[in-house]
C-alpha angles and dihedrals in degrees: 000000000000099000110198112254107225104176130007129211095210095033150019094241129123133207116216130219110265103200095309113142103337107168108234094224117079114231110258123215128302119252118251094193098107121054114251119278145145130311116260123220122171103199116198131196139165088211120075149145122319088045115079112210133121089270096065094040096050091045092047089051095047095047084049093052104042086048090054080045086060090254118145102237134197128169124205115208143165118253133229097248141040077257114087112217130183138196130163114321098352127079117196119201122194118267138173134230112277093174097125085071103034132357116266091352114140139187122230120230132259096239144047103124090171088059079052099047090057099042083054101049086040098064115211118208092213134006115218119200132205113174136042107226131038104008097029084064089056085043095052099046088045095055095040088060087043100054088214125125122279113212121191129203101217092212106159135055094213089195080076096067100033085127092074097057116020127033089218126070102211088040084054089048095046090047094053085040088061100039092040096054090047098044084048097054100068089057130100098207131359124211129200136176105229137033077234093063088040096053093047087057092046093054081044085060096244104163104191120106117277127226121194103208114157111216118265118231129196093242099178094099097043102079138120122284099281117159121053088245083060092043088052087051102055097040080057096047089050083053108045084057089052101250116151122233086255098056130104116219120209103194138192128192104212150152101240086235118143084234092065086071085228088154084068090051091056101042076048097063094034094052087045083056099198107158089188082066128094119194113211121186112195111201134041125227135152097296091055088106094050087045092055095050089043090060090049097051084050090052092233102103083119094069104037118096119201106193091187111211123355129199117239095240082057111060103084087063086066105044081059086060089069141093094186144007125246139193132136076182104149091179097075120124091191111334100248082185091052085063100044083050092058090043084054087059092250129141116244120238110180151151103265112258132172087232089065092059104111093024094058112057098192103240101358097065098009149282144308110213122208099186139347104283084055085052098051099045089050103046084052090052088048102047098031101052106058096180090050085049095048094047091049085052103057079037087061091045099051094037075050096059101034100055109024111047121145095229087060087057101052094045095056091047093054102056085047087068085052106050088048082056091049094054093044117087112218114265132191106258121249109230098187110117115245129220115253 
């Protein structure tokens, strides 16, 4: 199924729709009832502050975006606790602990037919998804009263997990294939981050139109040690892990999860045995203890660093600690940390994965590895040569800033929500209320 290219990480190009899910009915005129004002979204996600993933860091980029773009912008969310709460421009609805399947991971609750009241009488223009579970069900049946276009954000490759919820591998596939492809349907548009995540719906059978639209970062924070307060920074942090002035850190920002492949990453620098390297992992998760013994049945527990949790607004300090970036990660949808690597001026070192394709310019901002001996040349490309490195870093910043702002981003969303109001004829809104 051809799927429209809105934006493109390697060039400025789009691919248009070939007779894929026109709509036979032309759109009529637009109404002129109501004065002009701004476009609308309700935006709804199950993810939210204080937890700190891709999800929430993609969503709060693009709410900040669209509202410097004039949009009116709301977000629906799950609380933290069974309790909704609301403030200006979040609603929160009540939600219970889901942590036995996933960490951190919640479920809203059935009912808050005040949050609803308000969404209703509110009026948004478009409702944006951005999970497929809780909040995507109130987004659905929003939209659906509303008779206004859903739009979904397809974050997550749930192959990926499908040690969390099936002892077999093709039962899990076939699972997400079948839920992926229903949860779909009911959607206007889909956007994805990467042609990788676009071709796996398609062979799901997933029939609405596709959007490739990377993931804009603020990029402003992420950045080389510049001032001397930064470059004392960093020189502490080294220090407080124990790496001499002469090291050189490969680090990787991480959840400690068994889906993030971090076992590779450590029979990777053991097999490259270079005693003059330092590991550092920055993050903590469920598979921190497995992690730990692994290192020591390598031998290389010496020369292995676990931060432990690190606050969001400190994460840029640790990307400055490094020399290079590592991951062997196959779950990535697009690799949002990859990106704040490069803006941090880091080579990147990774397993190769068709979703790094127009993050990783092999040679320019760093490798793809396919096994260990590729690892290891390239990691001593990388650390003995100091001009080719240095070269590869400014090459990373710049690739980082081209290609990933977050103004680019909300730009291309946003003609996404047009072109789903384009495609949709006027009809007469349902007012029925509709159970959450």
């Amino acid at each position: 199924m051809p799927f429209l290219r809105t934006a493109d990480a390697s060039a400025e190009q789009e691919w248009e729709a070939r007779s894929v899910n026109m709509l036979t009915t032309r759109p009529g005129p637009r109404t002129t009832s109501e004065p002009r004002r701004p476009l609308r979204v309700l935006i709804t996600t199950d993810w939210w502050e204080p937890v700190v993933n891709g999800v929430v860091a993609s969503v709060q980029t693009l709410r900040r975006e669209l509202i410097a773009l004039g949009v009116d912008v709301r977000v629906l969310t799950l609380s933290q606790g069974i309790r909704p709460h609301h403030e200006p421009g979040l609603y929160r609805i009540g939600s219970v602990s889901a942590a036995l399947v996933y960490e951190r991971a919640r479920v809203g609750m059935p009912s808050s037919r005040r949050v609803l009241r308000d969404i209703l009488n509110w009026r948004p223009d478009v409702v944006h998804s951005q999970a497929e579970f809780s909040t995507y069900v109130w987004a659905r049946r929003i939209a659906r009263t509303l008779s206004v276009p859903l739009v979904h954000t397809y974050h997550t490759i749930y192959e990926d997990y499908t040690h969390y919820y099936s002892p077999s591998r093709t039962m899990g596939r076939k699972v997400v294939e079948t839920f992926s492809r229903r949860v779909l349907a009911g959607t206007d548009a889909v956007v994805v981050p990467t042609a990788k995540v676009a071709d796996l719906l398609t062979g799901y059978g997933v029939h609405q139109p596709l959007h490739v639209i990377p993931t804009g970062l603020d990029l402003n924070k992420f950045r080389p040690a510049r001032s001397t307060e930064e470059l004392a920074d960093t020189r502490a942090l080294r220090a407080d892990l124990g790496i001499a002035e002469e090291q050189k850190v490969l680090v990787s920002v991480s959840r400690l999860a068994k889906e993030k492949n971090l076992d590779e990453v450590l029979e990777m620098v053991a097999a490259a045995d270079r005693p003059d390297t330092v590991l550092v992992l920055v993050g903590d998760g469920p598979y921190r203890a497995e992690l730990e013994a692994r290192a020591h049945s390598l031998g290389i527990a010496g020369r292995v660093r676990f931060t432990g949790v690190v606050a969001p607004a400190e994460v840029q300090r640790w990307y400055r600690v490094g020399d290079v970036f590592v991951s062997a990660s196959r779950s990535e949808t697009q690799g949002l940390t990859f990106i704040e690597a490069m803006a941090s001026g880091l080579p990147l070192l990774a397993r190769r994965d068709p979703s790094l394709t127009n993050v990783i310019l092999e040679g320019r901002t760093g490798w793809q590895y396919e096994d260990a001996a590729q690892f290891s040349t390239q990691l001593d490309s990388l650390l003995d040569d100091p001009l080719r490195r240095e070269q590869m870093a400014v090459a990373a910043l710049e690739h980082a800033h081209a290609t990933f702002g977050a103004k680019k981003f909300g730009r291309h969303v946003l003609d996404v929500y047009e072109q789903a109001r384009e495609r949709r004829s006027p009809q007469i809104i349902r007012r029925q209320p509709v159970a959450a």
